[in-house]
C-alpha positions in Angstrom: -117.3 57.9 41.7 -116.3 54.9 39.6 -112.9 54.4 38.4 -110.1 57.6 37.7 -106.9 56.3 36.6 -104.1 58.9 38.2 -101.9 58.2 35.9 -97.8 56.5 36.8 -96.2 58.0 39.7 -93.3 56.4 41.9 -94.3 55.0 45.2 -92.1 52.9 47.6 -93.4 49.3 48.1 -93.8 49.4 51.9 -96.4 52.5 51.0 -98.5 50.6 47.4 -98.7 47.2 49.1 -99.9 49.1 52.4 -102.8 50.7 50.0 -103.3 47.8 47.7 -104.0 46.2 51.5 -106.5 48.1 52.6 -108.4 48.0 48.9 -108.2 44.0 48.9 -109.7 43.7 52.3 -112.6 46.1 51.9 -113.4 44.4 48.3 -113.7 41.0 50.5 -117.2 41.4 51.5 -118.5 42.4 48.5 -116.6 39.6 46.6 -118.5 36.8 49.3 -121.6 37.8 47.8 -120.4 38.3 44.4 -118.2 34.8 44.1 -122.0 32.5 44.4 -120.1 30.5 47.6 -123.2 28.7 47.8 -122.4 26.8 44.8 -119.6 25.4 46.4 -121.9 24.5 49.5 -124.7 22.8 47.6 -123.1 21.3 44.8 -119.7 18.9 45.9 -119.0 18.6 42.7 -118.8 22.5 41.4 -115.3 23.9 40.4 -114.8 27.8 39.3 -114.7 28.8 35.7 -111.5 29.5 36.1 -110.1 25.9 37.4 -112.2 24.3 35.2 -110.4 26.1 31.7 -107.0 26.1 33.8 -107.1 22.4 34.3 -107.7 21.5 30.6 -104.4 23.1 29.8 -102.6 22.4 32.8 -103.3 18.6 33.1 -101.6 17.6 29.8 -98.2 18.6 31.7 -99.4 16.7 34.8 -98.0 13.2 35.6 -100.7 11.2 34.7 -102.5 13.8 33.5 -103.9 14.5 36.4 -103.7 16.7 40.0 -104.5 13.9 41.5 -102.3 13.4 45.2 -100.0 16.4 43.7 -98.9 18.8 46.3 -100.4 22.5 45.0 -99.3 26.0 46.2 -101.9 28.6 45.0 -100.6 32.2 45.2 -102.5 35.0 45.5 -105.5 33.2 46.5 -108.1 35.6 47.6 -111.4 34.0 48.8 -110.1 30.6 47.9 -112.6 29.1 45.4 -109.9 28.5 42.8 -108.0 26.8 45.7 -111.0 24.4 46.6 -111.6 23.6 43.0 -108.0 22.6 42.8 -108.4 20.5 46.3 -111.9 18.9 44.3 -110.1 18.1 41.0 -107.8 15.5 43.3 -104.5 18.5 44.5 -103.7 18.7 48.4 -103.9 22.6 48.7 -102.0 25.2 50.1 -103.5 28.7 49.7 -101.6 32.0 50.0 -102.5 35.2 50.3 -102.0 38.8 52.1 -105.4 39.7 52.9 -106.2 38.2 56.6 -110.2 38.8 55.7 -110.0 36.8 52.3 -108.2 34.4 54.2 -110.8 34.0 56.6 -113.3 33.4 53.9 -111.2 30.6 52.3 -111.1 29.0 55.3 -114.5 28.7 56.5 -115.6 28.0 52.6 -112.9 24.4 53.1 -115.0 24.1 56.3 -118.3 24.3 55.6 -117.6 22.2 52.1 -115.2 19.8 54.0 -112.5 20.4 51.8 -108.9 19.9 53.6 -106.8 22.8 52.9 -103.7 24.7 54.3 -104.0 28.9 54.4 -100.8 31.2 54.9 -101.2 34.2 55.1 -97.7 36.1 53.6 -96.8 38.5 50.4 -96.0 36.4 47.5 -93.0 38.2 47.4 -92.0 35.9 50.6 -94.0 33.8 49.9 -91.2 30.6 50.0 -90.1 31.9 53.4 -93.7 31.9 55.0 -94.7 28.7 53.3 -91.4 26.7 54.3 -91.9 23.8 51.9 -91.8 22.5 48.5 -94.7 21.5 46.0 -95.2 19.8 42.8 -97.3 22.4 41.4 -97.1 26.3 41.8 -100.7 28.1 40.3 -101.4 31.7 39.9 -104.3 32.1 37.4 -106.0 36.0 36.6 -105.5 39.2 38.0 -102.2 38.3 40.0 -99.1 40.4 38.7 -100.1 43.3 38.2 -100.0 43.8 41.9 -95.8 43.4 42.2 -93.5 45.5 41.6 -90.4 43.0 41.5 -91.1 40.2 39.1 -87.7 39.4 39.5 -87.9 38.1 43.2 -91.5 36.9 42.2 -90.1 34.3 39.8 -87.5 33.3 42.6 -90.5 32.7 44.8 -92.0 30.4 42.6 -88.6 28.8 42.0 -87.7 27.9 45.7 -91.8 26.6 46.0 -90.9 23.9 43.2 -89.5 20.4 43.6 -86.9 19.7 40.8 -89.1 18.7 38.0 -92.3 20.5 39.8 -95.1 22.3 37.5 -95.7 26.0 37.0 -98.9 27.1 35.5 -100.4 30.8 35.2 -102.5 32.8 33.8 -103.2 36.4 33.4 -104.6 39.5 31.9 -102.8 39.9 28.5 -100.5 43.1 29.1 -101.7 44.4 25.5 -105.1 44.1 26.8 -103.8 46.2 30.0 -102.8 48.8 27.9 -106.0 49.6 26.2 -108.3 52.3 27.2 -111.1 50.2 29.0 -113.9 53.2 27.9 -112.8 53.9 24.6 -115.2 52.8 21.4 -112.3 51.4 19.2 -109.5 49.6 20.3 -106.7 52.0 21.6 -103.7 52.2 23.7 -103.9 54.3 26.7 -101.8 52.9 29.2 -98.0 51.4 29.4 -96.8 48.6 27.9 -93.3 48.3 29.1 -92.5 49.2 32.9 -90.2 52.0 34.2 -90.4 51.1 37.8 -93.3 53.7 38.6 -96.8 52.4 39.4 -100.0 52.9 37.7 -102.1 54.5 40.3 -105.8 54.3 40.2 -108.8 55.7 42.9 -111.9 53.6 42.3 -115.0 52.7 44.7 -116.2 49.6 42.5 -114.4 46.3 42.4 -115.1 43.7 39.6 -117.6 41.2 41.7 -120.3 41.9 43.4 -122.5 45.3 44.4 -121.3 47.5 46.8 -118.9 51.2 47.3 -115.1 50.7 48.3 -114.4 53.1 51.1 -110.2 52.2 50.8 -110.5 53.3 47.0 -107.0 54.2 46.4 -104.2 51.3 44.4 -100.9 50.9 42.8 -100.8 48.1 39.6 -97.4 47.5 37.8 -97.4 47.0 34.2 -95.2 43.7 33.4 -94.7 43.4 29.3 -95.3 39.4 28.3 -90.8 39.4 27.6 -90.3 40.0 31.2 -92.4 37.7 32.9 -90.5 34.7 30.3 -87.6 35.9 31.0 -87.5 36.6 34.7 -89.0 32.5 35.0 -86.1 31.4 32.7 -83.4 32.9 34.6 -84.9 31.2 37.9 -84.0 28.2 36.6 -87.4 27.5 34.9 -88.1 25.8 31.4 -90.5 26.9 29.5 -92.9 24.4 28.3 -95.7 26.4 26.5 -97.0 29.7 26.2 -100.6 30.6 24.6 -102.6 33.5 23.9 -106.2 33.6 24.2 -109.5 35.9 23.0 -111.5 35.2 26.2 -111.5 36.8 29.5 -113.0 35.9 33.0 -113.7 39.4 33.5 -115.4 42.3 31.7 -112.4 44.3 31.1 -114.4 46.9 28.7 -118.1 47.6 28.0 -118.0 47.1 25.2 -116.7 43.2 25.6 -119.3 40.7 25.1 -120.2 37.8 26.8 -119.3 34.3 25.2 -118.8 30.7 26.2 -116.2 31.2 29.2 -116.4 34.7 29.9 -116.2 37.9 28.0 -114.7 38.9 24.4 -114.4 41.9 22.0 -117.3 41.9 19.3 -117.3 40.9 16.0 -114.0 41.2 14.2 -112.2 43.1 16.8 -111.8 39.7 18.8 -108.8 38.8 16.0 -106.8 42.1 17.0 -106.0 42.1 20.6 -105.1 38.9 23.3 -106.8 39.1 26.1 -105.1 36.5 28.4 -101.6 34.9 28.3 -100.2 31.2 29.9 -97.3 30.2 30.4 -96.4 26.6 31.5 -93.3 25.8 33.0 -91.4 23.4 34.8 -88.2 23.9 37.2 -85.4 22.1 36.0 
């Protein structure tokens, strides 16, 4: 079947995050055997792709430059192998996420690689509330918000998980890359930019990891323009310290992308035109 965008269409919360549910647990086995786990197991040493570009521009806002003995919340962790790079590059880890099977995953990977972590399993929209604690640093990294429909509460989530003076890092898909047409053979617009409050719903029986056919196919993304996601952290009581724009993406959003050093790219002169991935570094005041 592939993928068939069904276009924007209202849908109560209780009834997307009930969908978006089932799809994230069936993608889980396929994503243990897509992920390479056993790089984590045989190598000690080994941290994600992701962590490793993350912590180059996270660390320069780090005391010391460093995670190390820094109290980390992860949201949105899936099969934890951002969280156990984190717990590797020196962070005591707490991992959250509302998939029980990923869950499960995570925590038998910080078995087997003897890598002391905490898992929760709890929306990231209550995520505070489940957790019951503060950290020093709050990390979501690729693929996150696009699943929530309230940023607002989102960035009060992250707020109540900071100490005063505590570090928020993410980073995402780029939402004028999310509004490209994925199959087209120039770069053009095809979905929202801006949000209305209605969903983008999609049916698809592939995921972006691994081989395998999704049987839960249906799932509800929310398109969040880069003016709301500053300004929803700034009025949670957040100061923004940086905020980039990148070419390269962990992911291959399009086929036409390329692959390059750290993940995938448009060709030739196209890479100039579009972003492909946004961070934003902040720190609660």
């Amino acid at each position: 079947m592939g993928e068939e965008w069904r276009g924007s269409v209202p849908v109560e919360w209780e009834e997307a995050r009930s969908a978006n549910l089932a799809n994230w647990e069936d993608r889980v086995g396929i994503h243990e055997r897509g992920y390479d786990l056993d790089r984590f197991r045989s190598d000690p040493h080994h941290l994600s792709d992701v962590v490793r570009h993350d912590l180059a521009a996270m660390t320069p806002f780090l005391p010391g430059g460093a995670l190390t003995g820094l109290q980390l919340c992860h949201l949105q962790c899936h099969l934890g192998t951002d969280t156990v790079s984190l717990a590797r590059a020196g962070a005591e880890v707490t991992g959250l996420d509302f998939s029980p099977a990923a869950l499960a995953v995570a925590a038998r990977l910080a078995e087997e690689t003897g890598t002391p972590a905490r898992w929760v399993e709890s929306d990231v929209l209550d995520a505070a509330a489940a957790i019951g604690r503060t950290f020093d640093v709050v990390y979501t990294s690729i693929g996150a918000i696009c699943w929530l429909s309230d940023l607002r509460r989102w960035a009060e989530q992250v707020a109540a998980l900071l100490r005063p003076g505590g570090l928020f890092y993410l980073r995402d898909g780029h939402p004028v890359l999310l509004a490209l047409d994925e199959d087209a053979e120039q770069l053009t617009l095809r979905y929202r930019y801006f949000g209305d409050g209605t969903a983008e719903q999609w049916d698809s029986d592939v995921t972006y990891a691994g081989e395998g056919r999704l049987t839960a196919t249906r799932s509800y993304e929310w398109p969040h323009p880069l003016s709301e996601v500053v300004t929803v952290l700034l009025e949670a009581g957040l100061e923004l310290l940086a905020l980039r724009e990148d070419t390269v993406l962990p992911w291959q959003f399009s086929p036409r992308m390329v692959e390059v050093e750290g993940g995938w790219a448009w060709p030739g002169e196209q890479r100039a035109l579009v972003p492909c991935t946004f961070t934003v570094v902040a720190r609660r005041r």
